[in-house]
KOLDONU-927411 format. One record per residue (C-alpha): x, y, z; residue in one letter. Coordinates in steps of 0.25 Angstrom, whole numbers, padded with zeros to 4 digits, always signed. Example, Ala and Ser with C-alpha at 12.3 -4.5 7.8 and 13.67 -1.06 7.14 Angstrom:
! KOLDONU-927411
+0049-0018+0031A
+0055-0004+0029S
END
This chain:
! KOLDONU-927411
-0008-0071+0099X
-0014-0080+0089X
-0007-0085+0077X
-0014-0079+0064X
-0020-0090+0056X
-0030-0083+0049X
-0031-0075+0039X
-0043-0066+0032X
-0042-0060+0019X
-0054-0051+0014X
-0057-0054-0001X
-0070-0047-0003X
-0069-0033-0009X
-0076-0031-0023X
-0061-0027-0029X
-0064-0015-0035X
-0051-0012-0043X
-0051-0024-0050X
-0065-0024-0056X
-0069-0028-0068X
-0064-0041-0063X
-0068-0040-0050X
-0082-0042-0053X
-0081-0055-0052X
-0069-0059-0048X
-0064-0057-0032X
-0050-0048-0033X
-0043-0058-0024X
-0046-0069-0035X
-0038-0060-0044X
-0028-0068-0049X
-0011-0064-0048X
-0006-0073-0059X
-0015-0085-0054X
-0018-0085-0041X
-0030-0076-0035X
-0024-0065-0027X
-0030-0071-0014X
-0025-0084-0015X
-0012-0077-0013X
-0017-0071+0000X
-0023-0084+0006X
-0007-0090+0002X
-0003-0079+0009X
-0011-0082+0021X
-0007-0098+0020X
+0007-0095+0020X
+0008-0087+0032X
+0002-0099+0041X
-0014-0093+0039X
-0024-0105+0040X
-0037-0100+0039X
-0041-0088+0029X
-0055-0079+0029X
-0057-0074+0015X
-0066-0063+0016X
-0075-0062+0002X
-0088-0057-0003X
-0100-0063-0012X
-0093-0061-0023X
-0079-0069-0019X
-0082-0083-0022X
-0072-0086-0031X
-0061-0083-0019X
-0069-0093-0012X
-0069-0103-0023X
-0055-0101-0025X
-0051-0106-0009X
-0060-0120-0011X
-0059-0130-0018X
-0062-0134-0032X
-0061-0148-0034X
-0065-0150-0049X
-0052-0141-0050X
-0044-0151-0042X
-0048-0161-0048X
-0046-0158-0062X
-0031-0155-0058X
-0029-0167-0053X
-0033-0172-0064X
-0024-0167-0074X
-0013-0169-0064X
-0012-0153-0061X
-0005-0156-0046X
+0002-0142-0046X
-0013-0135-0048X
-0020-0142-0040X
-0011-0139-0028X
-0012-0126-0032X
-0028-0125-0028X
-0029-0133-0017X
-0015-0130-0008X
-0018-0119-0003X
-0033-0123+0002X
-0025-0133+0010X
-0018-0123+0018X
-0028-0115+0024X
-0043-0113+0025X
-0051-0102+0018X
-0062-0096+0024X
-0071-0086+0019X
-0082-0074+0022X
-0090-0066+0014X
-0090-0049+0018X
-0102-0046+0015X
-0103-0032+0014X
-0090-0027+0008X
-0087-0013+0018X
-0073-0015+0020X
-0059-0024+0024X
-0063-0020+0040X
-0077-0028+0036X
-0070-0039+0029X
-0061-0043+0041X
-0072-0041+0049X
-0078-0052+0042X
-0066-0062+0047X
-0069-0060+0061X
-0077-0075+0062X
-0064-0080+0056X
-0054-0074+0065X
-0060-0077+0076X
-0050-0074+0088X
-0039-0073+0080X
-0029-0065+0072X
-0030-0064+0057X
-0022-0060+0045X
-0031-0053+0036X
-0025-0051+0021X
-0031-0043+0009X
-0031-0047-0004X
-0028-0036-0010X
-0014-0035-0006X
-0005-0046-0012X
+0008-0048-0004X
+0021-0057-0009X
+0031-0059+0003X
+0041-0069+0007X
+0033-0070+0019X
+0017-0069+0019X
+0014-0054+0020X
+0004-0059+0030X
+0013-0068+0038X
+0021-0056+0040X
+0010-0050+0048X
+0007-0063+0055X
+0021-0064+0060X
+0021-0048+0064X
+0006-0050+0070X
+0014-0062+0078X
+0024-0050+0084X
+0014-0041+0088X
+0003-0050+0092X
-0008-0037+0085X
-0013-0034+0073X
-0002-0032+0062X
-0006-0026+0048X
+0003-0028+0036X
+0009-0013+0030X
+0016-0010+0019X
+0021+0006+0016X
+0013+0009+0003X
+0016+0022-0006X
+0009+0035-0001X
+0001+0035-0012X
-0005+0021-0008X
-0008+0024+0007X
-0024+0029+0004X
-0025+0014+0001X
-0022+0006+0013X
-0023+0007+0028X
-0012+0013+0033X
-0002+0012+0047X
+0003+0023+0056X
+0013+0014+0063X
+0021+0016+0075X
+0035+0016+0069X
+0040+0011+0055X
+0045-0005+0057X
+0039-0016+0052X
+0030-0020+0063X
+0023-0008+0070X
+0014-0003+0080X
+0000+0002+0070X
-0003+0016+0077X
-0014+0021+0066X
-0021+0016+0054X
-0028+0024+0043X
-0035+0017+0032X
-0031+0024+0017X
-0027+0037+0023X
-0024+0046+0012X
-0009+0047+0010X
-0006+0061+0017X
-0013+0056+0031X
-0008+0041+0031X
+0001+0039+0042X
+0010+0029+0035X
+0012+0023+0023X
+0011+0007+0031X
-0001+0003+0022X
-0009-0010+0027X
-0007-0019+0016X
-0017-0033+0016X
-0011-0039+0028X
-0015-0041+0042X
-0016-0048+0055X
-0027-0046+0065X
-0031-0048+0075X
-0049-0051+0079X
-0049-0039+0087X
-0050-0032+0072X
-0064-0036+0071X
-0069-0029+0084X
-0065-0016+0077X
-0069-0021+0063X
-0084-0024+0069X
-0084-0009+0076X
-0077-0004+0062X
-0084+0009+0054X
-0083+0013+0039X
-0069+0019+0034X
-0062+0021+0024X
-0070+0018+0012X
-0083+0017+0019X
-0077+0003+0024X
-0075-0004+0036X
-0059-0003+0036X
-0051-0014+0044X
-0039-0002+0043X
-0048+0006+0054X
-0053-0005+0062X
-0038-0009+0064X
-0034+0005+0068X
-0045+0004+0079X
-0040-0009+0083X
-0026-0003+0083X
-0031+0007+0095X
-0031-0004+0104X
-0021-0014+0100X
-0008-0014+0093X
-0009-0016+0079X
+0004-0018+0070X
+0008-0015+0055X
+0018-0025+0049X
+0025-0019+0035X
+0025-0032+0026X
+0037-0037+0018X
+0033-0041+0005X
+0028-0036-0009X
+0013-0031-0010X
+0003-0031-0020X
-0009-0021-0020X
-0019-0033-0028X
-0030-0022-0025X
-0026-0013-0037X
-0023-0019-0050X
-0011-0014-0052X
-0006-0021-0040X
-0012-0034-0045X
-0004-0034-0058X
+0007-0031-0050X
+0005-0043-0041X
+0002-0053-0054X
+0013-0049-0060X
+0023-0051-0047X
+0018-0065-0045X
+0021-0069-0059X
+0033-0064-0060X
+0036-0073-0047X
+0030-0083-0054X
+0041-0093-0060X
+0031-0100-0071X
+0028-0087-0077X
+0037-0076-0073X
+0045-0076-0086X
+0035-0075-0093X
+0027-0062-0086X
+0041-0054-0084X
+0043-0058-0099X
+0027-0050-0101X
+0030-0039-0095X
+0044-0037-0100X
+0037-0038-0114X
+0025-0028-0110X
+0037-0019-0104X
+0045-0016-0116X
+0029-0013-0125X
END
């Protein structure tokens, strides 16, 4: 069994629901309250022991690229004026890992986008993490998997039981019995509600193993006229265990916008430098 050091997060997608914005500025650099949404996913990674990352953009993602480098008129300026605590702020976290980066360049699918990791993972297992779902635990969402991934020694996708009327959006587990760790028996990728076999969504976090990419390269069309990693790992599922794990923690949908507000608004209210001060907005736009 290899220890999971790696990590691959897919950030190219065109982020849809957000346009306007969107245009011209990647969903993941969206910020909740000051920080881009995937600088919290690379935290993540870092502090569940990940060392190297593969950020999976497209042509028009530089600014995600920009963001993990350097930018040393920055630095220099904080330096200047003495601004120790910001400067720590934009150059700690590229001391603790190394960031990679590939361009998908055709855009048919999450399936496609891991796919495009397979030079990175080599031999080895990966976590792979979405964006779109923001998690806040006391322990790393994906840690949790890398310890139950540890157990099993297989493949171990991250659940969480969703309401009935959110099943047609996720990929969804028939499991072998109800604990927390379980035995994956079938998956169906946004099955409508009444032929879902379970409510156990798949919810942005995995571990995998390479043998994904056999299947991945073999993979046709699904759901969405996309190449879907849900179906490839249901064919890998036919010859090896695969496990669902249900994750302790809060979740945060960042792909809808409602989610996103609910995420900024969270996070500053957990915020000691401005928490009074947003509770105190939003008991004043309660009472109008």
């Amino acid at each position: 069994m290899g220890k999971v050091t790696k990590a691959v997060i897919p950030a190219a997608g065109y982020g849809m629901r957000f346009l306007p914005v969107t245009k011209a500025i990647p969903k993941e650099m969206l910020p909740i309250v000051d920080t881009p949404t995937i600088e919290y996913i690379v935290r993540e990674c870092v502090d569940a022991g990940i060392t190297d990352i593969l950020i999976i953009v497209s042509a028009n993602k530089n600014s995600i690229i920009n963001h993990f480098d350097r930018n040393f008129e920055l630095e220099y300026k904080l330096k200047e004026k003495h601004k120790d605590k910001e400067f720590d702020e934009i150059t700690e976290l590229l001391k603790k890992v190394n960031i990679f980066f590939v361009r998908q360049k055709e855009l048919i699918g999450l399936g496609h986008a891991v796919l495009c990791a397979k030079s990175f993972a080599g031999n080895d297992p990966f976590a792979l993490l979405l964006g779109d779902d923001l998690w806040r635990c006391r322990k790393p969402a994906i840690k949790q998997l890398i310890e139950a991934y540890e157990k099993v020694d297989a493949p171990v996708l991250g659940v969480k039981v969703v309401d009935p009327k959110d099943v047609s959006s996720y990929g969804i587990c028939k499991t072998a019995d109800d604990e927390k760790l379980s035995l994956v028996l079938d998956l169906v990728e946004k099955p409508k509600v009444e032929e879902a076999p379970s409510r156990k969504a798949i919810s942005g976090r995995y571990i995998l193993t390479p043998d994904i990419f056999t299947y991945l390269e073999t993979q046709g069309r699904g759901a969405g006229n996309e190449i879907q990693l849900t179906d490839a790992i249901k064919r890998l599922s036919v010859t090896k265990p695969v496990y669902s794990y249900e994750l302790t923690g809060k979740r945060y949908d960042i792909g809808s916008v409602v989610g996103f507000v609910e995420a900024t608004l969270d996070y500053c209210l957990s915020r000691n430098d401005i928490k009074e001060a947003v509770q105190d907005l939003i008991n004043d736009k309660a009472k109008k």
